[in-house]
DOLUM-673983 format. One line per field, with one value per residue (C-alpha): residue number from 0; residue in one letter; x, y, z. Coordinates in steps of 0.25 Angstrom, whole numbers. Example, Ala and Ser with C-alpha at 12.3 -4.5 7.8 and 13.67 -1.06 7.14 Angstrom:
! DOLUM-673983
num = [0	1];
residuo = [A	S];
px = [49	55];
py = [-18	-4];
pz = [31	29];
***
This chain:
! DOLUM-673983
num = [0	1	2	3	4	5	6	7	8	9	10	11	12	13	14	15	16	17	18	19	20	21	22	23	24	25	26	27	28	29	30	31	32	33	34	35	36	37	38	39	40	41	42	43	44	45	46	47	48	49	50	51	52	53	54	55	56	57	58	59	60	61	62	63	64	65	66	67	68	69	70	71	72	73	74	75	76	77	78	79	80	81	82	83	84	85	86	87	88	89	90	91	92	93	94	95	96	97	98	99	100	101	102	103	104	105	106	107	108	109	110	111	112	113	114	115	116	117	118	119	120	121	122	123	124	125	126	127	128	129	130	131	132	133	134	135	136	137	138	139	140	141	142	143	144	145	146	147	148	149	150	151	152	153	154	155	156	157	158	159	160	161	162	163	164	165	166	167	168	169	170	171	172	173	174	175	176	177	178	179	180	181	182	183	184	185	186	187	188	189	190	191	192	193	194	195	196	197	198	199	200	201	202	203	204	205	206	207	208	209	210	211	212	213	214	215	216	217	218	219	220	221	222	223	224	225	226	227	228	229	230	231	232	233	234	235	236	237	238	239	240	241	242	243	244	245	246	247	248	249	250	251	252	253	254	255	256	257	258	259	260	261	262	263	264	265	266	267	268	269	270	271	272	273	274	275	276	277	278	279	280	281];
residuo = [X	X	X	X	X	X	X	X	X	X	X	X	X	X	X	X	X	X	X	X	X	X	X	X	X	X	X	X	X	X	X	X	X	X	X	X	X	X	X	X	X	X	X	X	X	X	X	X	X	X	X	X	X	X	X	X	X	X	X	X	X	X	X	X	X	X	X	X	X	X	X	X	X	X	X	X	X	X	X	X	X	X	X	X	X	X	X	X	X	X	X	X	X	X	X	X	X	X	X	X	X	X	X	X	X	X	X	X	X	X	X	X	X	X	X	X	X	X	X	X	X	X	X	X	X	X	X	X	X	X	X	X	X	X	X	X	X	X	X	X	X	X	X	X	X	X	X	X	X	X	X	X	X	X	X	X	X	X	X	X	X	X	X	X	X	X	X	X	X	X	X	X	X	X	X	X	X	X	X	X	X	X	X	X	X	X	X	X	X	X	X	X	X	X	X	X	X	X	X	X	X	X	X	X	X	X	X	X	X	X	X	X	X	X	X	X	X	X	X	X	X	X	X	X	X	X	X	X	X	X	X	X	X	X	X	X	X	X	X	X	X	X	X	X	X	X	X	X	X	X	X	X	X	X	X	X	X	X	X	X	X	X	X	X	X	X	X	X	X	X	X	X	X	X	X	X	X	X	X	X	X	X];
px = [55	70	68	60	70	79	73	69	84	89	80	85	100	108	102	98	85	76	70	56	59	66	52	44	55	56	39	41	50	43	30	31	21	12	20	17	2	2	0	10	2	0	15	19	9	17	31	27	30	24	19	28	40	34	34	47	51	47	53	67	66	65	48	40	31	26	14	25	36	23	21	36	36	24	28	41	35	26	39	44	32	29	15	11	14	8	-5	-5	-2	-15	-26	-39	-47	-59	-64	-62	-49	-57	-59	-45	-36	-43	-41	-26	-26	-33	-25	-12	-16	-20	-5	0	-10	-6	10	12	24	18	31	40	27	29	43	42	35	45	55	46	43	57	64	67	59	55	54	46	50	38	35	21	10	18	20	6	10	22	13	5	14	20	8	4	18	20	5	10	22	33	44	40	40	36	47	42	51	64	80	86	74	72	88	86	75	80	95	88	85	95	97	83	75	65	65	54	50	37	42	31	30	43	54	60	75	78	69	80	91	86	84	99	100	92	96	110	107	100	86	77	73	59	51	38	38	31	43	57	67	80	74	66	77	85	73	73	59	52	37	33	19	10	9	2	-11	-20	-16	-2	-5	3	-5	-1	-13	-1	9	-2	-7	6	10	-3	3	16	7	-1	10	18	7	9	24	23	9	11	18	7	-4	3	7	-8	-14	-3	-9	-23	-20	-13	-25	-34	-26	-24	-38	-34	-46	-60	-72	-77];
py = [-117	-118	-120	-106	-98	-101	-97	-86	-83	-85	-75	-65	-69	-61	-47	-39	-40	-27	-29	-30	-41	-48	-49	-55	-64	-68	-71	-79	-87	-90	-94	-96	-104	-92	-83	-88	-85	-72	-58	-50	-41	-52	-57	-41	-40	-54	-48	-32	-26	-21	-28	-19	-27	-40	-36	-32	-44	-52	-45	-45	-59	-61	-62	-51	-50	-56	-66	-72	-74	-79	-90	-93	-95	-103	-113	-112	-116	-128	-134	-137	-144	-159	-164	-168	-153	-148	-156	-150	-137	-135	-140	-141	-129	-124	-123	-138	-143	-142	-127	-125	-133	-123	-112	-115	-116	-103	-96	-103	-99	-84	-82	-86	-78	-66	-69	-77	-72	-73	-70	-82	-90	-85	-86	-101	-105	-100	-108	-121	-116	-112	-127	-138	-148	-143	-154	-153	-158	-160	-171	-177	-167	-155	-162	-158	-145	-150	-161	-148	-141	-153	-157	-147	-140	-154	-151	-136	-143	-142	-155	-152	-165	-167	-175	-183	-191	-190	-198	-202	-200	-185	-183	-190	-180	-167	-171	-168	-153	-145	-128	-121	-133	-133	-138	-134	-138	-140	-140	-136	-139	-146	-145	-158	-156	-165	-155	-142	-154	-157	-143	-141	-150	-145	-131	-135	-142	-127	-129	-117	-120	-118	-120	-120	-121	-114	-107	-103	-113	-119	-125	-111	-103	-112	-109	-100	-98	-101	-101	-101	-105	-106	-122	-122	-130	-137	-148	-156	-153	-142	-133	-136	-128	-115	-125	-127	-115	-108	-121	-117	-104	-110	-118	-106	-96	-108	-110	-95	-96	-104	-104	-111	-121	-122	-123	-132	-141	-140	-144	-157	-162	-161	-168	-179	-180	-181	-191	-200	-199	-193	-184	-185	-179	-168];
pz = [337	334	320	319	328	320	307	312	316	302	297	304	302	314	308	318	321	328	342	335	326	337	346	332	331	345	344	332	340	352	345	330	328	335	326	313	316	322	313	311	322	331	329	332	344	350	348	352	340	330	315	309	317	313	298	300	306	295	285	293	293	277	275	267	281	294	285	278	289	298	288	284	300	301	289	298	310	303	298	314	314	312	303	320	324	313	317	331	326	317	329	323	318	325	308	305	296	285	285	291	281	269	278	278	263	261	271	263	251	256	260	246	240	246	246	233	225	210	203	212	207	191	195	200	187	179	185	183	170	165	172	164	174	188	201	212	226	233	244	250	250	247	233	228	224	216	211	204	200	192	187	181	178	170	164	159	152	164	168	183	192	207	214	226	228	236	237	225	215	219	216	204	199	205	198	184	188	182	179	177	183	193	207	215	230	237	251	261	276	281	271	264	268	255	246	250	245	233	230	232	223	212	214	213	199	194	197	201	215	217	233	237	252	263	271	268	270	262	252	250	251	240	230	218	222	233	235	251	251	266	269	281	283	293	301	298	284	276	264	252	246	246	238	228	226	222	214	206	204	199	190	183	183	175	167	160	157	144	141	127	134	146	135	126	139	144	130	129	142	137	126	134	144	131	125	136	142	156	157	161	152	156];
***
């Protein structure tokens, strides 16, 4: 896996790196799709050192701890993949697909759970809030966490729009972003080399950069705020349960900035609903 050595390389940027670190780094290398399932002792136990080592490791590399460079590194090693590679890489489970695709979800939404940033997520929602309009760069099914967060940014009073579509119209919309507005990426899986160029664009205009992504990459590492969420699912299918969930969050924490404004926004709609007969009877 060319593509991983070399990341892995341009963590450790010609530092000098201990013999302990080097072993994990060389068993990441010989088998990182083995790697990015293994525990930290496990991973330790393949490499002959200790967890201590492996800790360290991660941490040397830029990562808070092995749980969190074991999933950057797995998102990592999807991304090489193909949807047909993804498909052979998730055989059938013994439990039924069924069972398995929830589990994936829960286990998705446990990692968040327990590594979510809560102030980058207020943080986030100010910058929506504060921005004259906000676009969202989404395409095909990583879209439907942008189309929430429009929606019902658009429902609590907010110029937020989903852009889906690419070329000349894409340029058009992103060219009306100017200083304090809001450009925000959903970019899961395979990154959209024309998604990071847009972004240039918008960023060089004075836009706050905002990406939810499931690794580290350029496009990340342009952002004012970067949300890494697990995308991992069942089958050739990416989650997009994690990309929700924390669009939900943006959503609620957004809600309690201008709550006058949120209610008054909310109580416009109702009316509208009302007036235009939208709505079922209960």
């Amino acid at each position: 896996m060319l593509q991983l050595d070399t990341w892995l390389e341009s963590l450790i940027l010609n530092r000098k790196v201990s013999s302990g670190t080097r072993l994990v780094v060389a068993t990441i290398k010989g088998d990182p799709a083995a790697a990015s399932y293994l525990s930290a002792q496990k991973l330790a136990d393949r490499s002959s050192v200790n967890v201590a080592t492996v800790v360290r490791t991660a941490q040397f590399l830029g990562f808070s701890g092995w749980p969190a460079m074991k999933s950057e590194l797995r998102h990592r090693y999807l991304a090489t993949m193909t949807s047909e590679g993804l498909l052979a890489e998730h055989s059938a489970p013994a439990a039924g697909l069924t069972q398995a695709t929830i589990a994936a979800d829960v286990r998705n939404l446990t990692v968040i759970a327990r590594t979510i940033d809560s102030e980058q997520v207020k943080r986030v929602a100010g910058i929506i809030a504060a921005a004259r309009r906000t676009a969202i760069v989404a395409s095909g099914s990583y879209a439907a966490p942008g189309i929430q967060l429009s929606h019902m940014g658009q429902t609590m009073g907010h110029d937020i729009e989903l852009l889906t579509s690419s070329g000349t119209s894409l340029v058009n919309r992103i060219k009306l972003l100017g200083a304090g507005d809001c450009f925000l990426a959903c970019n899961l899986w395979r990154s959209s080399r024309f998604v990071f160029s847009v972004a240039e664009i918008a960023k060089a205009r004075g836009a706050r950069i905002v990406v939810l992504a499931d690794r580290r990459s350029a496009l990340s590492d342009l952002a004012d705020e970067a949300l890494i969420v697990p995308s991992e699912g069942v089958s050739f299918v990416p989650s997009i349960v994690g990309a929700v969930s924390v669009v939900q969050a943006i959503l609620a924490e957004l809600a309690t900035i201008n709550p006058e404004q949120t209610t008054a926004a909310l109580r416009d709609v109702e009316a509208l609903w009302a007036a235009l007969d939208l709505v079922e009877p209960v």
